[in-house]
Each structure stands twice: as C-alpha cells, then as structure tokens.
N, C-alpha and C positions, 0 to 999 in steps of 0.2 A: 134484177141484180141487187144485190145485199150490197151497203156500205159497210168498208172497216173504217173504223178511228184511223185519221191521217188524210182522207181519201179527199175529206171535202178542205175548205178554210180553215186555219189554225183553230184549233177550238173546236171543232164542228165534228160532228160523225159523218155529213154530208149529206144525213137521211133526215127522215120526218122525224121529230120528236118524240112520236108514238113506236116508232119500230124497234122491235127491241135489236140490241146486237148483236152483231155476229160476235163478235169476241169483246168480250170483258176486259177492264183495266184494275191494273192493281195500281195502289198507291204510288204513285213517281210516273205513271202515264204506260206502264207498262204493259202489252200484250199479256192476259192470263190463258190457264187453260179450262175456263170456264165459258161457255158461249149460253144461249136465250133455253139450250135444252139441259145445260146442267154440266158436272165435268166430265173431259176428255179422257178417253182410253189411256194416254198414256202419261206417265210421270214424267218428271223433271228428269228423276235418276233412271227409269227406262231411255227416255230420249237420250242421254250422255251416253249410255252405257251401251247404245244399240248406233250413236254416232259415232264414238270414240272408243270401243272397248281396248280394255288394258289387257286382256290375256289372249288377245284373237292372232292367229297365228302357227304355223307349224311348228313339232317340237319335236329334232331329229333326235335319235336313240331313247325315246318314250318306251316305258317299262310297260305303260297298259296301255292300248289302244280302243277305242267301239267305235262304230258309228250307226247311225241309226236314223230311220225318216217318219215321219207321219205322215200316214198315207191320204187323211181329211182335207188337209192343209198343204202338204208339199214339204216341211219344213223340214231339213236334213242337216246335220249335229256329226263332227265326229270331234270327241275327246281323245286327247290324249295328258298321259300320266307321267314324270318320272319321279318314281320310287327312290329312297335313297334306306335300307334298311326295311322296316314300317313304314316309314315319314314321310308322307308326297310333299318331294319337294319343291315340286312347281308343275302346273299345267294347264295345259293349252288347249284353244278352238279351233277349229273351221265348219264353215257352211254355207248353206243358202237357209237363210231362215228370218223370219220375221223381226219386229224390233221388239215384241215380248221376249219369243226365244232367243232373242241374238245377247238383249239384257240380262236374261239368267245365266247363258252358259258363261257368260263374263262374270257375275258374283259369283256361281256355283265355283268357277276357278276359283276366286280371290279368298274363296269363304273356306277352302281343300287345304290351301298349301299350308304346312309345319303341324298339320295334324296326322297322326295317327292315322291307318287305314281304316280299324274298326270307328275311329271317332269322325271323320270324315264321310263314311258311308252312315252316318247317322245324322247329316246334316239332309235337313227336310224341307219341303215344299215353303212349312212358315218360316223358314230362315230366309228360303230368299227372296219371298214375301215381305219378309220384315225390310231387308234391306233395300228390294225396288219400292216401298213406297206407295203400294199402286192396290185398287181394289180390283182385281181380275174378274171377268164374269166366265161362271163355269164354264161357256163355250168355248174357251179361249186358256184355262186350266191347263189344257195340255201342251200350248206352250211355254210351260214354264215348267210342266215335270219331264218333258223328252230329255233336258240337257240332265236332268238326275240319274233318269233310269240310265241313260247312255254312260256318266260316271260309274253306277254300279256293275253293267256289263262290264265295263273297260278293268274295274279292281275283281271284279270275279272272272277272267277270264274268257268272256263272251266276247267274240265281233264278231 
C-alpha cells in the first residue's frame, strides 16, 4: 500500500523516506498532478470542464443537430446548434463520453458561439488544444476530434 501526504503525522508522508510518492506537492502543500511516473492525463481545465461544463445541456428548437459515437471507446456526442442568420448563436451538448471528450465538446461550444458558420467550422483540433491545456497522446486524439467532426455534420446537414 502507497502512502499519500496527510496519511501519516503532520509533516510525514507516512512512508519510508526512500519511496518516492504517489502524488507530488506544490508549493502551499498542495495535491499536484504530478506523481513518481511523471504527469497525469488530465489538466486542470479538462477536470473543470468535464466536472462542471458550461454548455452541457439540451437545446430545444436547435437549427443543426448530429450526433455521433466512437465505436473504440463507446464515447457518444450529440451537438446541437442555434443558427441566428450565419451566426451561431449558442450551442449545446449531451452524452456519455469521457472527461477528454466531455472537456472539448464544452470548449468546442464556447469557442462556436458569435462566429460565423464558415469561421466556426474552421475552428480545429489546436484550438481546443490550446484551450484545454493538456498534451493528448495520439491514442486518445479522438476524443477530442469526435465533438468537431460531430459540429461539422451538425452545420452541414449530417445526422
């Protein structure tokens, strides 16, 4: 059994001095998301955005709809859009889907609305990249492009 920080006497890891730990401290005593192998799969802004999303939700009289699953994984995305002209002007999630996927289809929302559809469907994999934060390992790439591809069905017409 692995000691965490807190487990033993104030001060103490509770283990030997030689084992390294399971989880790392940051400055002020804090839980990291670093442990003895290096860092964790997932960010800060994945964990929030796959605990708390802001755009997860049904969205009645949605102009586009898709939905879409990965068949490797299980993980199932359906967007929805509402259109105001060009202009999405706001859109929504549901699924069952992991905390990568559940974290993009949350930015992909946030990162859509008061754009343009042609500028919108040119928002790409390093955008919400850029915004979760997180180095993805290729096996794991597709959950972060399903909630895309399923945007671009939804503005062209696919479900």
């Amino acid at each position: 059994m692995t000691d965490r920080p807190g487990d033993g006497p104030a001060g103490s890891s509770g283990g030997s001095a030689t084992a390294p730990p399971t989880w790392g401290e940051r400055k002020g005593g804090e839980a990291s998301l670093r442990g003895s192998r290096g860092p964790l799969l997932y960010s800060d802004v994945i964990r929030e955005r796959w605990r708390r999303p802001r755009f997860r939700g049904e969205l009645p009289g949605a102009s586009a709809v898709a939905e879409d699953v990965n068949p490797l994984c299980g993980d199932r995305v359906r967007l929805m859009v509402a259109l105001e002209g060009d202009r999405v002007a706001t859109a929504r999630f549901v699924g069952d889907s992991c905390a990568i996927c559940t974290a993009s289809a949350d930015v992909l929302a946030e990162l859509v609305v008061g754009r343009s559809r042609a500028e919108a469907l040119r928002v790409d994999t390093a955008d919400v990249l850029a915004v979760l934060q997180a180095d993805i390992r290729p096996t794991r790439m597709r959950c972060v492009t399903l909630p895309l591809s399923v945007f671009a069905m939804a503005l062209n017409g696919k479900s």
